[in-house]
C-alpha positions as CSV (number, residue, x, y, z in Angstrom):
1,X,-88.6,29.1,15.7
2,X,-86.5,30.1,13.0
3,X,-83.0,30.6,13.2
4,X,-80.0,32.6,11.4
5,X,-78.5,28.9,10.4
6,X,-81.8,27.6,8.3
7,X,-81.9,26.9,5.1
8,X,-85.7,28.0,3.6
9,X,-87.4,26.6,0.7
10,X,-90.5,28.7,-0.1
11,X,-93.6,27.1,-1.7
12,X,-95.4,29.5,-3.6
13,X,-98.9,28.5,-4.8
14,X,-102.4,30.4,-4.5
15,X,-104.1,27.1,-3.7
16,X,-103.6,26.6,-0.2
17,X,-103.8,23.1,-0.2
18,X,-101.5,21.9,-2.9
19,X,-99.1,24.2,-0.4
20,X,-99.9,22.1,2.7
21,X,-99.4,18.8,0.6
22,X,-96.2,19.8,-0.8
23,X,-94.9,21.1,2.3
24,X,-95.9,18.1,4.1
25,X,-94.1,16.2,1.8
26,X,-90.7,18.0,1.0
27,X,-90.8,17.7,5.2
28,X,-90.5,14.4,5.2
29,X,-87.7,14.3,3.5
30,X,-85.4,17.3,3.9
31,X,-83.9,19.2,6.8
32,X,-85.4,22.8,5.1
33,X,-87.4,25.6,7.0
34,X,-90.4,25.6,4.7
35,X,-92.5,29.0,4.4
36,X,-95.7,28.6,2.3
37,X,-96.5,31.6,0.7
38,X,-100.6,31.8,-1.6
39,X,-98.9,35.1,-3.3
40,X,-95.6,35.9,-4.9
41,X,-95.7,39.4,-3.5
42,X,-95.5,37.9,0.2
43,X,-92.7,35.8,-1.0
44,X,-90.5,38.1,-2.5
45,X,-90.8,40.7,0.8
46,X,-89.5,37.8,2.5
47,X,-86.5,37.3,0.4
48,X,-84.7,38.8,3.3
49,X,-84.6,35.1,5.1
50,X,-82.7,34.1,1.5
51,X,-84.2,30.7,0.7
52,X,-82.0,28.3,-1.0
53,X,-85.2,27.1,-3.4
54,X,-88.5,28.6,-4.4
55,X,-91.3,26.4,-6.1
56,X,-93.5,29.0,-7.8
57,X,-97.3,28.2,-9.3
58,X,-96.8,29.3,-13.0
59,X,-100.8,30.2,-12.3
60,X,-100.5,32.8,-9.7
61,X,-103.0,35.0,-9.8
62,X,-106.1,32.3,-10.6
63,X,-107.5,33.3,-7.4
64,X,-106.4,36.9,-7.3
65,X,-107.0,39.1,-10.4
66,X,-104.4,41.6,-9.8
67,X,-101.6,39.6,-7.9
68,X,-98.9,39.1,-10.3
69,X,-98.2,35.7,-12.4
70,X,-95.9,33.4,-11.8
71,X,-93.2,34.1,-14.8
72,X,-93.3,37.6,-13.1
73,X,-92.1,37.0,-9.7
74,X,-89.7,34.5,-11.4
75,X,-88.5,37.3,-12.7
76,X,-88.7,39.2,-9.8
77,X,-86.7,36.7,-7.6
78,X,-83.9,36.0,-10.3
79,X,-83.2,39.7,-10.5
80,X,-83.4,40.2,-6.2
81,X,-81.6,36.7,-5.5
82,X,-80.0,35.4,-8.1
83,X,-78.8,32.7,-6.6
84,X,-81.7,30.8,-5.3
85,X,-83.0,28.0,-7.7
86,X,-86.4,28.6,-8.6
87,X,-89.1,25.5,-9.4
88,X,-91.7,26.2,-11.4
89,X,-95.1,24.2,-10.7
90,X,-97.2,24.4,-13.8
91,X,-100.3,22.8,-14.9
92,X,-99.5,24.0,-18.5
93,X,-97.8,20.6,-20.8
94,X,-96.6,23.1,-23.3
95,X,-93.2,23.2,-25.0
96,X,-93.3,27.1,-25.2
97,X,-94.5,27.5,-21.5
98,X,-91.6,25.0,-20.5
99,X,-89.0,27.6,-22.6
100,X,-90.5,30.5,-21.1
101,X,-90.1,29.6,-17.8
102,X,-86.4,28.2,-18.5
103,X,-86.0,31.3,-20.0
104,X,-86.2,33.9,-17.1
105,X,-84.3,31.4,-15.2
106,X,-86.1,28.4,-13.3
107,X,-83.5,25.7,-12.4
108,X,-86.9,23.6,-13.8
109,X,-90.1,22.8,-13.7
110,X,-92.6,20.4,-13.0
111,X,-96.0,19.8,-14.4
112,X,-98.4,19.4,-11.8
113,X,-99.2,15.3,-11.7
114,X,-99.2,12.3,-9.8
115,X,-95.9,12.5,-9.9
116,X,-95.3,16.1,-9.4
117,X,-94.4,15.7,-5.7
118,X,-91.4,13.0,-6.5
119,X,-90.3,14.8,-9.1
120,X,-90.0,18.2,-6.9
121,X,-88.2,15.8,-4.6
122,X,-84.9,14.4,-7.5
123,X,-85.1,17.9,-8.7
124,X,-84.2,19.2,-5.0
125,X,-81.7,16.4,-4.6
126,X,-79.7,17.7,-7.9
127,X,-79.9,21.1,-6.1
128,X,-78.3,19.5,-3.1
129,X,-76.1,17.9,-5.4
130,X,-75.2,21.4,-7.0
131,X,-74.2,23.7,-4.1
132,X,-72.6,21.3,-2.5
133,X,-70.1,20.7,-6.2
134,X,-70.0,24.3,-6.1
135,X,-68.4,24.7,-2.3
136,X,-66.2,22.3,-3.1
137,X,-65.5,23.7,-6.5
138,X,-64.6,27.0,-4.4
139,X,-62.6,25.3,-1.6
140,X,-60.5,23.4,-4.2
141,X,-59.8,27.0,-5.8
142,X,-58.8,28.7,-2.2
143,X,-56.3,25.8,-1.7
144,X,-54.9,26.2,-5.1
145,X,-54.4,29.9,-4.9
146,X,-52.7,29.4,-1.4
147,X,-50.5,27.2,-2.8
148,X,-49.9,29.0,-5.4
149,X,-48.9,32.0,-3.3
150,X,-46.6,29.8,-0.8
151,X,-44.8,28.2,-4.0
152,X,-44.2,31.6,-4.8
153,X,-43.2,33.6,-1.9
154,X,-40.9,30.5,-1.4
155,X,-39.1,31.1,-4.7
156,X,-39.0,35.2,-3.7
157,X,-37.2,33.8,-0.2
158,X,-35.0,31.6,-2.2
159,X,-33.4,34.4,-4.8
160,X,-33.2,37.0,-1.6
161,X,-31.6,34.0,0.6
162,X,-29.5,33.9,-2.6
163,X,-28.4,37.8,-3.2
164,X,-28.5,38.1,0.7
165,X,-25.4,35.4,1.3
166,X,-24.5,35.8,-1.6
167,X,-23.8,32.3,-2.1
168,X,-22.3,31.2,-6.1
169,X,-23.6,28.1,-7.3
170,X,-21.3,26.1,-8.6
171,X,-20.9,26.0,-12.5
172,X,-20.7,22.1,-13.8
């Protein structure tokens, strides 16, 4: 069972299989709660459980006429969680596709392969790689800012130490 403290990658794919696969891999090799979704629509009501990574089918609705694509719910999920990095999985080796898709705001995509699954894999690693810069990034400004703020009310204690003993300093 799921709790509070789990990070969540949702797969997204309307091919059950190539969910199971990819879920059975990604597994393997990270500590992620993995939700498998065949329909962006399920997905995004779930957004509540805030998954750190998505990896949407670009070809949604193959299998369902009137379920929405996959550049749709990208949409959807960059405007109801911004911060979660989307993957795109696309059969499609097209330059505009790839633009589209960077476009609306996938961290990346992969085009589905041989080595699609590895790929997924280094592209979840620079993920990693990313939040974890980032928390640093925003502990180093916290400590800055508290210094900051003790350098400072140290100088205000000095000048009313100052005026309060009234002390001269000596003139050379």
């Amino acid at each position: 069972m799921a709790s509070k403290m789990d990070k969540y990658i949702f797969l997204v794919d309307d091919e059950p299989l190539q969910n199971e696969m990819l879920k059975n891999y990604i597994s393997e090799r990270f500590e992620y709660t993995i939700k498998s979704y065949t329909n962006g629509e399920d997905a995004i009501r779930d957004l509540s459980l805030v998954p750190d990574v998505v990896v949407l089918d670009y070809h949604l609705n193959s299998n369902i006429n009137d379920a929405k694509n996959g550049v749709d719910i990208l949409k959807d999920l960059k405007r109801l969680a911004p911060d979660t990095h989307v993957i795109m999985l696309t059969g499609q080796d097209d330059l505009a596709v790839a633009v589209d898709i960077m476009k609306y705001g996938a961290f990346d995509y992969v085009i589905k392969s041989e080595t699609a699954f590895s790929r997924t894999e280094n592209i979840l690693n620079n993920i990693i790689i990313l939040r974890n810069l980032k928390a640093s990034n925003k502990a180093y400004k916290n400590i800055t800012r508290m210094l900051v703020a003790a350098i400072v009310g140290i100088c205000i204690f000095s000048v009313y130490l100052v005026r309060k003993l009234d002390v001269s300093l000596p003139r050379p």
